[in-house]
PDB file of N, CA, C, O and CB in Angstrom:
ATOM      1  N   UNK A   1      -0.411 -15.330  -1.765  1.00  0.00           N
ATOM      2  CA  UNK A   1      -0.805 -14.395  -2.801  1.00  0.00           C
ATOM      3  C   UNK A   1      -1.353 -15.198  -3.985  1.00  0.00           C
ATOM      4  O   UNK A   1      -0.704 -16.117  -4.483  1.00  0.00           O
ATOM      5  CB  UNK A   1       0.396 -13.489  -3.232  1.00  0.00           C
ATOM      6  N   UNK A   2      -2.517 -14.841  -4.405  1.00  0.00           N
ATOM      7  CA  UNK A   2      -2.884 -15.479  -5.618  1.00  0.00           C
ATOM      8  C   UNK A   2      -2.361 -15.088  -7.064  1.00  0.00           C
ATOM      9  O   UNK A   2      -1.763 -14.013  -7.104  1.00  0.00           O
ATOM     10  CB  UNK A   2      -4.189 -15.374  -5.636  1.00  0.00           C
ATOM     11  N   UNK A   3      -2.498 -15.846  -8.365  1.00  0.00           N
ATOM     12  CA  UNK A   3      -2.753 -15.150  -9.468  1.00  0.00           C
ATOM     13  C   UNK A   3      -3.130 -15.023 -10.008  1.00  0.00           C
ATOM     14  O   UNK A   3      -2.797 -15.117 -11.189  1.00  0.00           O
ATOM     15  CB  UNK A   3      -2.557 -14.986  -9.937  1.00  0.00           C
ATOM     16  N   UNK A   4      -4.664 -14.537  -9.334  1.00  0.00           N
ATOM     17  CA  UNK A   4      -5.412 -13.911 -10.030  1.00  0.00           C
ATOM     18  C   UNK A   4      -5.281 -12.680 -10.643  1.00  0.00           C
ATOM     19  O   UNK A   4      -4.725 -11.727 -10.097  1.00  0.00           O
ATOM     20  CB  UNK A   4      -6.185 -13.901  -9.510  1.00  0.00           C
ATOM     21  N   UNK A   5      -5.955 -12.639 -12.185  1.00  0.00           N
ATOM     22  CA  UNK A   5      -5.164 -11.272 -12.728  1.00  0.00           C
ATOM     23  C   UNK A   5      -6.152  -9.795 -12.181  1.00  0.00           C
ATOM     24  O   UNK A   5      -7.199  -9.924 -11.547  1.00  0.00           O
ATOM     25  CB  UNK A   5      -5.082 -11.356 -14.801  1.00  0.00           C
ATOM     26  N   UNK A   6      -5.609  -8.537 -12.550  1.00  0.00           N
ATOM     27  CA  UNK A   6      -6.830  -7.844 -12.287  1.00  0.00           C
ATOM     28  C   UNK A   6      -6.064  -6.893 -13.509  1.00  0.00           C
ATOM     29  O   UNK A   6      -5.282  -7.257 -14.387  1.00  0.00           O
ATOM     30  CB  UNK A   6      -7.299  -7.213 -10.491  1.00  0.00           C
ATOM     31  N   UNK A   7      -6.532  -5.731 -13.244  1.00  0.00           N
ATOM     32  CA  UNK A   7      -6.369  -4.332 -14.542  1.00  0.00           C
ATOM     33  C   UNK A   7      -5.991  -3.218 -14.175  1.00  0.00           C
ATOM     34  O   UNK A   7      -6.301  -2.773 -13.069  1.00  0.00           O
ATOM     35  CB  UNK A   7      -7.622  -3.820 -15.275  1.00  0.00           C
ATOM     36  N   UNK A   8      -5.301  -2.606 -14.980  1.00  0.00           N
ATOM     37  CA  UNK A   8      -5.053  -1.301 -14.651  1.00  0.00           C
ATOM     38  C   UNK A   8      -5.035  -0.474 -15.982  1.00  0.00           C
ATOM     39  O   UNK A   8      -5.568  -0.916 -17.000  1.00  0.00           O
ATOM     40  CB  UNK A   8      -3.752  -1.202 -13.850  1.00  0.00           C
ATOM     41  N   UNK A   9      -4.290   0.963 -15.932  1.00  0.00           N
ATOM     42  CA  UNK A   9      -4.839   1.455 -17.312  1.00  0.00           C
ATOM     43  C   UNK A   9      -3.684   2.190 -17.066  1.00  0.00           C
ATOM     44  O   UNK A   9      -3.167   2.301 -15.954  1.00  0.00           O
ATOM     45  CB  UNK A   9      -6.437   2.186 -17.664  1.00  0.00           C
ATOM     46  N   UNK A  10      -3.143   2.859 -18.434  1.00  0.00           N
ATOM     47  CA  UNK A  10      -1.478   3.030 -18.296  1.00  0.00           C
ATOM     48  C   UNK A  10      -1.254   4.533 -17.535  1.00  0.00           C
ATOM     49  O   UNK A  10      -0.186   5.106 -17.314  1.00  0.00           O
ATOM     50  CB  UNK A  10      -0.610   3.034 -20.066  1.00  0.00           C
ATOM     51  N   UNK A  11      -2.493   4.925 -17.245  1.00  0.00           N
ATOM     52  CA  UNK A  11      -1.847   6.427 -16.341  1.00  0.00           C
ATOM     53  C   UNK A  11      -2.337   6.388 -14.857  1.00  0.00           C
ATOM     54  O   UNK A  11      -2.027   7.147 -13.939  1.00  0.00           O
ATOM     55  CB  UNK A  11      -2.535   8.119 -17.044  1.00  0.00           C
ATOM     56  N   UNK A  12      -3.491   4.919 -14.852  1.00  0.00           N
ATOM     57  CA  UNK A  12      -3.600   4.932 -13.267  1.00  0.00           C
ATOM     58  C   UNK A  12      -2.813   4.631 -12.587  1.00  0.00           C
ATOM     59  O   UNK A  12      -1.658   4.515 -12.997  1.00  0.00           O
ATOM     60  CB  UNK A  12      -4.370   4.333 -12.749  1.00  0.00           C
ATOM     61  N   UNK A  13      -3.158   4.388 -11.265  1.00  0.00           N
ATOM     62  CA  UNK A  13      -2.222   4.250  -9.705  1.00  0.00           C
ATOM     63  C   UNK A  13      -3.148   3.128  -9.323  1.00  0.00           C
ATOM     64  O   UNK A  13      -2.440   2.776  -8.380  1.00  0.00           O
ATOM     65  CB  UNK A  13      -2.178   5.828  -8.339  1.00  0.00           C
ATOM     66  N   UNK A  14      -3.950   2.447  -9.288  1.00  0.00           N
ATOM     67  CA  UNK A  14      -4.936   1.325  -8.943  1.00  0.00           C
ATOM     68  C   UNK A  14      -5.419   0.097  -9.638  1.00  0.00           C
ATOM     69  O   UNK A  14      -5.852   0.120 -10.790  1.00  0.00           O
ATOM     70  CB  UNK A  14      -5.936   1.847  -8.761  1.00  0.00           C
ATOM     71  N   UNK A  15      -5.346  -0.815  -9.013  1.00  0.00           N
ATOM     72  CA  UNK A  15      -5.485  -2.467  -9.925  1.00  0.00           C
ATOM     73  C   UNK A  15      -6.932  -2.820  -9.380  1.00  0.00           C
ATOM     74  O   UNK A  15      -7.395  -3.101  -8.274  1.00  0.00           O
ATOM     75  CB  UNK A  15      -4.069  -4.028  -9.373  1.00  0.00           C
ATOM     76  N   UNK A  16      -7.485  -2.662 -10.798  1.00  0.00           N
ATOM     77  CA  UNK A  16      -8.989  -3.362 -10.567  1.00  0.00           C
ATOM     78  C   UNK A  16      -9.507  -4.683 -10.945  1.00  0.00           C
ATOM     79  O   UNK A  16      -9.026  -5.395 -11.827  1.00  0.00           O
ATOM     80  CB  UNK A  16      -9.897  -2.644 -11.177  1.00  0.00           C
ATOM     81  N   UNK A  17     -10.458  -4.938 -10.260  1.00  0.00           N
ATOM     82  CA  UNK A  17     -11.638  -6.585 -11.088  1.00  0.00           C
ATOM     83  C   UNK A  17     -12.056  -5.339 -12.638  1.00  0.00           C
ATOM     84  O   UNK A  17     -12.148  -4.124 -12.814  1.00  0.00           O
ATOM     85  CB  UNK A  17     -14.172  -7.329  -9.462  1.00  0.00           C
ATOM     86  N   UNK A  18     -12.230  -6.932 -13.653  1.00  0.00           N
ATOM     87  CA  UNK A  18     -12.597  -6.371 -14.888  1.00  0.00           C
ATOM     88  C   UNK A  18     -13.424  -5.766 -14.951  1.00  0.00           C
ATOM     89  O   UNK A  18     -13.174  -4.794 -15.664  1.00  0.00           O
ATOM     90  CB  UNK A  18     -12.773  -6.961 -15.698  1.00  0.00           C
ATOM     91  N   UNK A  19     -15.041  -5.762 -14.325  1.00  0.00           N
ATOM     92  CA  UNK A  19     -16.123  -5.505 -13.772  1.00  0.00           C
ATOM     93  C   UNK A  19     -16.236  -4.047 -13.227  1.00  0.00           C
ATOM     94  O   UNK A  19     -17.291  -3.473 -13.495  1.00  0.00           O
ATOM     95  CB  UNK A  19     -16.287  -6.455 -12.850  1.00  0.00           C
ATOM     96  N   UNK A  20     -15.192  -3.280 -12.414  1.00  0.00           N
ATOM     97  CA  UNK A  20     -15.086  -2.321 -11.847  1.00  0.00           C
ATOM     98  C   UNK A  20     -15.375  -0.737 -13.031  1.00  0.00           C
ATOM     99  O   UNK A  20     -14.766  -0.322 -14.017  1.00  0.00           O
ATOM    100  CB  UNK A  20     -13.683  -2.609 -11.145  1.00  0.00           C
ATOM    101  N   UNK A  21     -16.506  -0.288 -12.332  1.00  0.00           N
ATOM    102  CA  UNK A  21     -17.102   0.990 -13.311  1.00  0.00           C
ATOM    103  C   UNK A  21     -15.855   2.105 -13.239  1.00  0.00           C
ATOM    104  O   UNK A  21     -15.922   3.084 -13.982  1.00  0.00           O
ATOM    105  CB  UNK A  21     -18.806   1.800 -12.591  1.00  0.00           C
ATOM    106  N   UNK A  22     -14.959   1.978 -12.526  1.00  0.00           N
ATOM    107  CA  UNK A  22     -14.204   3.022 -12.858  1.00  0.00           C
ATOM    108  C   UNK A  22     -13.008   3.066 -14.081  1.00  0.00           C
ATOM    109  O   UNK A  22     -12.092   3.868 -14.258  1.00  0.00           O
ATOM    110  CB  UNK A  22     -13.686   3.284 -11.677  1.00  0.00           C
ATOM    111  N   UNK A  23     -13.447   1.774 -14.897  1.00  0.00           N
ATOM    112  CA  UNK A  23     -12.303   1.224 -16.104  1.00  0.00           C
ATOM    113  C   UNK A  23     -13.197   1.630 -17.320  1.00  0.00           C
ATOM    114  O   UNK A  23     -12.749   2.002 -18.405  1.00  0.00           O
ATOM    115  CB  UNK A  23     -11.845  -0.748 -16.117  1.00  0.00           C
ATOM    116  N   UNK A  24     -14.527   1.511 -16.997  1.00  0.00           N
ATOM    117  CA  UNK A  24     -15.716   2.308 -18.305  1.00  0.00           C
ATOM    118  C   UNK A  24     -14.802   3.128 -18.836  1.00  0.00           C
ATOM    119  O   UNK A  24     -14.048   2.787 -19.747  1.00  0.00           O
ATOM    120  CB  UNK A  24     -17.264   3.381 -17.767  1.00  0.00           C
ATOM    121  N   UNK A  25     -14.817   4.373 -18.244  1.00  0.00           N
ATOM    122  CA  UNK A  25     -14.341   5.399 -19.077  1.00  0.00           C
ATOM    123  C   UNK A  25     -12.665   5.069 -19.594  1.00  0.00           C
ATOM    124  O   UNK A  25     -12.201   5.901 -20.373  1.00  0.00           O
ATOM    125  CB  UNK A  25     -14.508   6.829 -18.177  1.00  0.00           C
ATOM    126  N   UNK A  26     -11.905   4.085 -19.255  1.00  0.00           N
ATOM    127  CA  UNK A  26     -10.858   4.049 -20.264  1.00  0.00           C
ATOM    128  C   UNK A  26     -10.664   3.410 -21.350  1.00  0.00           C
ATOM    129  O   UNK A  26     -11.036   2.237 -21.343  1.00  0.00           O
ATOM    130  CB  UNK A  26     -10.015   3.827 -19.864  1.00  0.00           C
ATOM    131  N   UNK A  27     -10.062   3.924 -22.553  1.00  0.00           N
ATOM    132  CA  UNK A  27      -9.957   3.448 -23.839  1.00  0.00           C
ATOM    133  C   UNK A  27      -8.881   1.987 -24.053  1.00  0.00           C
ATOM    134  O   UNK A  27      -9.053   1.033 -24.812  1.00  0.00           O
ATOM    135  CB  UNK A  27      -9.443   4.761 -24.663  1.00  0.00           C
ATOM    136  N   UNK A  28      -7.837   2.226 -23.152  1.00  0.00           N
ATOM    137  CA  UNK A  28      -6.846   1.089 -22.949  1.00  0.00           C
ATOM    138  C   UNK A  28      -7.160   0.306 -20.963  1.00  0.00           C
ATOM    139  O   UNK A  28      -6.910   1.002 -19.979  1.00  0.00           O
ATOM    140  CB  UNK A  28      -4.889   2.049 -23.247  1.00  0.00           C
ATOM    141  N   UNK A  29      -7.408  -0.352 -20.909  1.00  0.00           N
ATOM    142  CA  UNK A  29      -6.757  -1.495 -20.051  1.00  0.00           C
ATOM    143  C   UNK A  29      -6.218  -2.484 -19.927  1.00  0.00           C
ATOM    144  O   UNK A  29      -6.796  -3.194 -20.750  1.00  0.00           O
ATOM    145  CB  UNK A  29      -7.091  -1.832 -19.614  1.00  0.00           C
ATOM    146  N   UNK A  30      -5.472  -3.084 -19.456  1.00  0.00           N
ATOM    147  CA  UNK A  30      -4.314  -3.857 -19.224  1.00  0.00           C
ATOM    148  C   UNK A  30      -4.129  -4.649 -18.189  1.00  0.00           C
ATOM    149  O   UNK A  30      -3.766  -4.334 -17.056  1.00  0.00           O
ATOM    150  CB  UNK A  30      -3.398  -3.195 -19.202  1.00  0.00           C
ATOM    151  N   UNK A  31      -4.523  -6.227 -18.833  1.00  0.00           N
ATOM    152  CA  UNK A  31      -3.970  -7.169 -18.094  1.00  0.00           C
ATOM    153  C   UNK A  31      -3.051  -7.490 -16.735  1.00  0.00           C
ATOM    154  O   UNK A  31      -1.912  -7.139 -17.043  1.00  0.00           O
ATOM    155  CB  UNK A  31      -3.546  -7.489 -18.811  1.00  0.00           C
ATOM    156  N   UNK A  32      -3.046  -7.876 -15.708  1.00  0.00           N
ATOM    157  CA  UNK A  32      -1.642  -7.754 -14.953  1.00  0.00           C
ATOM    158  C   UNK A  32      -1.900  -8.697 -13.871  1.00  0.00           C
ATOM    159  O   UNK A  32      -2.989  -8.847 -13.318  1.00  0.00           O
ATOM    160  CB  UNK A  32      -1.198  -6.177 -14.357  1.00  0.00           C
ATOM    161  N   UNK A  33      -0.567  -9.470 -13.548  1.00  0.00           N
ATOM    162  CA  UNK A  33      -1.036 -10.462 -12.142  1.00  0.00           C
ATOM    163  C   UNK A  33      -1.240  -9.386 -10.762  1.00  0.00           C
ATOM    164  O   UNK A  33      -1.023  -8.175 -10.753  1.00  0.00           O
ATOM    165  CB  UNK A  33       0.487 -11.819 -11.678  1.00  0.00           C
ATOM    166  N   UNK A  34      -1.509  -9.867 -10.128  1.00  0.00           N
ATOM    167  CA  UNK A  34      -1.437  -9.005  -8.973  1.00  0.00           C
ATOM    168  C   UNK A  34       0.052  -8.764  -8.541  1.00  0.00           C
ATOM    169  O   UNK A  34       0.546  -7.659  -8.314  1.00  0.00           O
ATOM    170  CB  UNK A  34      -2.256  -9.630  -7.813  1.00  0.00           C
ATOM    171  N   UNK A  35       0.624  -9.860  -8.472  1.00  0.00           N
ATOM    172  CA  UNK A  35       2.245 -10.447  -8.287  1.00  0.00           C
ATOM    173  C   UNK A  35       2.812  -8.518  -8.506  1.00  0.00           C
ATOM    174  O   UNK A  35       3.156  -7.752  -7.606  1.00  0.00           O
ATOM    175  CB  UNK A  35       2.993 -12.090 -10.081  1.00  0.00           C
ATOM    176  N   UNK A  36       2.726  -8.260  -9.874  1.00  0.00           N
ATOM    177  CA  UNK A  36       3.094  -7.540 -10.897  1.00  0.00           C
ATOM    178  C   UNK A  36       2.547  -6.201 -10.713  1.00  0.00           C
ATOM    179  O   UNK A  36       3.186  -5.212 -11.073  1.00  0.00           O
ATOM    180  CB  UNK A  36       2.723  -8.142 -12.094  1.00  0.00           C
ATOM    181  N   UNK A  37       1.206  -6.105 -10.082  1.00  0.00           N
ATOM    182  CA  UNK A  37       0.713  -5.013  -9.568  1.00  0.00           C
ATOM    183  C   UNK A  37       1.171  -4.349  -8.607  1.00  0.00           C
ATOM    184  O   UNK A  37       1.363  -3.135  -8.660  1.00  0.00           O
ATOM    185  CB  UNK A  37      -0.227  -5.164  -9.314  1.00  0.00           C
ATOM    186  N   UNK A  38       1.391  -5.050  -7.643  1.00  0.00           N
ATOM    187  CA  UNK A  38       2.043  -4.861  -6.519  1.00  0.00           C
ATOM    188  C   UNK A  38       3.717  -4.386  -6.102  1.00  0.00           C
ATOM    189  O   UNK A  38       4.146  -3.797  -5.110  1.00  0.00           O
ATOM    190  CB  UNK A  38       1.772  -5.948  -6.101  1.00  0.00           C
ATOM    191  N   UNK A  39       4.566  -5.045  -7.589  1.00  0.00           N
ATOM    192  CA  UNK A  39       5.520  -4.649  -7.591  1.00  0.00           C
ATOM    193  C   UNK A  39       5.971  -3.348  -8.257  1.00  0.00           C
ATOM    194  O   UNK A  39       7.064  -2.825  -8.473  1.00  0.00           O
ATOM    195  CB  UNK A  39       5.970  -5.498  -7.850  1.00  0.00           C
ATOM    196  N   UNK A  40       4.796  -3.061  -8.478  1.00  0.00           N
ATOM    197  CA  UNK A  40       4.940  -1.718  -9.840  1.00  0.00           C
ATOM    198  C   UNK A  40       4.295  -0.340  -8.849  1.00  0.00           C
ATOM    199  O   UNK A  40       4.209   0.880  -8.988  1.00  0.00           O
ATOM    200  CB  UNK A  40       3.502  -2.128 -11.768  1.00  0.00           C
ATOM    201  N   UNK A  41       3.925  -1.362  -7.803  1.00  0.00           N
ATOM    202  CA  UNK A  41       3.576   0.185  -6.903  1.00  0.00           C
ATOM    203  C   UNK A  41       1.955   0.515  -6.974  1.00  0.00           C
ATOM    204  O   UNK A  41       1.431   1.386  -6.279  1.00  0.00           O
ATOM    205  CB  UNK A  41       4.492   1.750  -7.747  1.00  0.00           C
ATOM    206  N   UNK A  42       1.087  -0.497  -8.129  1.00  0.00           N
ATOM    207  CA  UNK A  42      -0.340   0.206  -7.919  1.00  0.00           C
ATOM    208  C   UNK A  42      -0.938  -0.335  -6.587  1.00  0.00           C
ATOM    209  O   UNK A  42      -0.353  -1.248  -6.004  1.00  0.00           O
ATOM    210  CB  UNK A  42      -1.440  -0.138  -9.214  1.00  0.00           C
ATOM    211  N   UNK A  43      -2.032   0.175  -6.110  1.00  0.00           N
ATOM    212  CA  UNK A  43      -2.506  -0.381  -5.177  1.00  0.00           C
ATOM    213  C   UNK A  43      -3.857  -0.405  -4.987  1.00  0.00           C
ATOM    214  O   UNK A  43      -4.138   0.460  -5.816  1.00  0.00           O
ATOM    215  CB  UNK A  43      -1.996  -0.002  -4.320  1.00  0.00           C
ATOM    216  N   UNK A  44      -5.135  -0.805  -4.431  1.00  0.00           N
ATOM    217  CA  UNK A  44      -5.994  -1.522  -5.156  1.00  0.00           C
ATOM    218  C   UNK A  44      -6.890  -0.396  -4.792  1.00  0.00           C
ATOM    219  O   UNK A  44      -6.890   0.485  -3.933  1.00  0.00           O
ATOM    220  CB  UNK A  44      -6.321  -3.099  -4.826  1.00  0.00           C
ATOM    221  N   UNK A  45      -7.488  -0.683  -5.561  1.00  0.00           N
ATOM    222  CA  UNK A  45      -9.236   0.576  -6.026  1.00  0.00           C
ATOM    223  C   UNK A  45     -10.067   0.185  -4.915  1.00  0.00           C
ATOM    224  O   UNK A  45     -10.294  -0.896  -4.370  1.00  0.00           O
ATOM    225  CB  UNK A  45     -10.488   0.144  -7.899  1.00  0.00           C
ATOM    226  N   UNK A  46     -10.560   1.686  -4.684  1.00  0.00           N
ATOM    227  CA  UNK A  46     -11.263   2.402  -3.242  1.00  0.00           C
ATOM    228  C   UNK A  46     -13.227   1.607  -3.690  1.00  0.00           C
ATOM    229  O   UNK A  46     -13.995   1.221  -2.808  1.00  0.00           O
ATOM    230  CB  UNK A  46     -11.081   5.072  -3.325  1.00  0.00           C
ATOM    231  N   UNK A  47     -13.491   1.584  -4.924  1.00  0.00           N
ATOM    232  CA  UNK A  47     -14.499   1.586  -5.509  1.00  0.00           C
ATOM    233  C   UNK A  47     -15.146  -0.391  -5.870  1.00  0.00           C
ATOM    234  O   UNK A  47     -16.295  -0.820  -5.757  1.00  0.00           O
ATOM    235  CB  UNK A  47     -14.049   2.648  -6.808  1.00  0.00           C
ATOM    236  N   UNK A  48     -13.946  -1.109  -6.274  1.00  0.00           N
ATOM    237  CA  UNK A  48     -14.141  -2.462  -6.020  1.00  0.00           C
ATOM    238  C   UNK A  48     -13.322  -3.384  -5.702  1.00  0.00           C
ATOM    239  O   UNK A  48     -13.245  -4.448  -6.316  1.00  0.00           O
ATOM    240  CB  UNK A  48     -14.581  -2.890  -6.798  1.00  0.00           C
ATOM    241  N   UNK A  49     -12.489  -3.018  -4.521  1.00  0.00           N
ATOM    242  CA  UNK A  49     -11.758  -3.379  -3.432  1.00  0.00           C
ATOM    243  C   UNK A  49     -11.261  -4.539  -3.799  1.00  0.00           C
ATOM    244  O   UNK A  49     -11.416  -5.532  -3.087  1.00  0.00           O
ATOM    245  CB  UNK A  49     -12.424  -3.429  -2.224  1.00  0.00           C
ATOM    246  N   UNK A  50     -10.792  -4.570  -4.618  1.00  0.00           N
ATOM    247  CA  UNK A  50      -9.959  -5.974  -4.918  1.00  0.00           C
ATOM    248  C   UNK A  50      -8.925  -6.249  -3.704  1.00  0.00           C
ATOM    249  O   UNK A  50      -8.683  -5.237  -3.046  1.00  0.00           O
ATOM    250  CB  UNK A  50      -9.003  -5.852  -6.457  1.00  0.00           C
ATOM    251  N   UNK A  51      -8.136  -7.676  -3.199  1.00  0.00           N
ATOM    252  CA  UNK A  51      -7.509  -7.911  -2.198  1.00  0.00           C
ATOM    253  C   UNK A  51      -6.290  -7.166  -2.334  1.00  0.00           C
ATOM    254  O   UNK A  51      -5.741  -7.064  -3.431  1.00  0.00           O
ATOM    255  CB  UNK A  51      -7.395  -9.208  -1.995  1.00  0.00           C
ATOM    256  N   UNK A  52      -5.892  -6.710  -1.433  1.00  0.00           N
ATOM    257  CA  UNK A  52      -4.031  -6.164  -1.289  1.00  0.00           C
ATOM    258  C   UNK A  52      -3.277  -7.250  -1.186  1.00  0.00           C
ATOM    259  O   UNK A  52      -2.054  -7.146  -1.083  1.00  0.00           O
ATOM    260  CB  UNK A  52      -3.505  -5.218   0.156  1.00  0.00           C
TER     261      UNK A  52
END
């Protein structure tokens, strides 16, 4: 598992690359290892497929 970080936003369900157009429209995003993503239950975006 890497740690590389990716993002999420505090009411999604999905960890994205910073890059990913579906984070445009949010006002807050948020830092997170994957490590951390994974343990929190998000799971990765349909749109820029970051690794599981």
């Amino acid at each position: 598992m890497t740690n590389e970080t990716f993002y999420v936003t505090p009411t999604g369900k999905k960890y994205h690359y910073r890059n990913c157009r579906t984070l445009t429209r949010s006002k807050t995003v948020i830092a997170i290892s994957k490590r951390d993503a994974l343990a929190k239950g998000y799971e990765p975006c349909g749109v820029c497929k970051p690794p599981r």
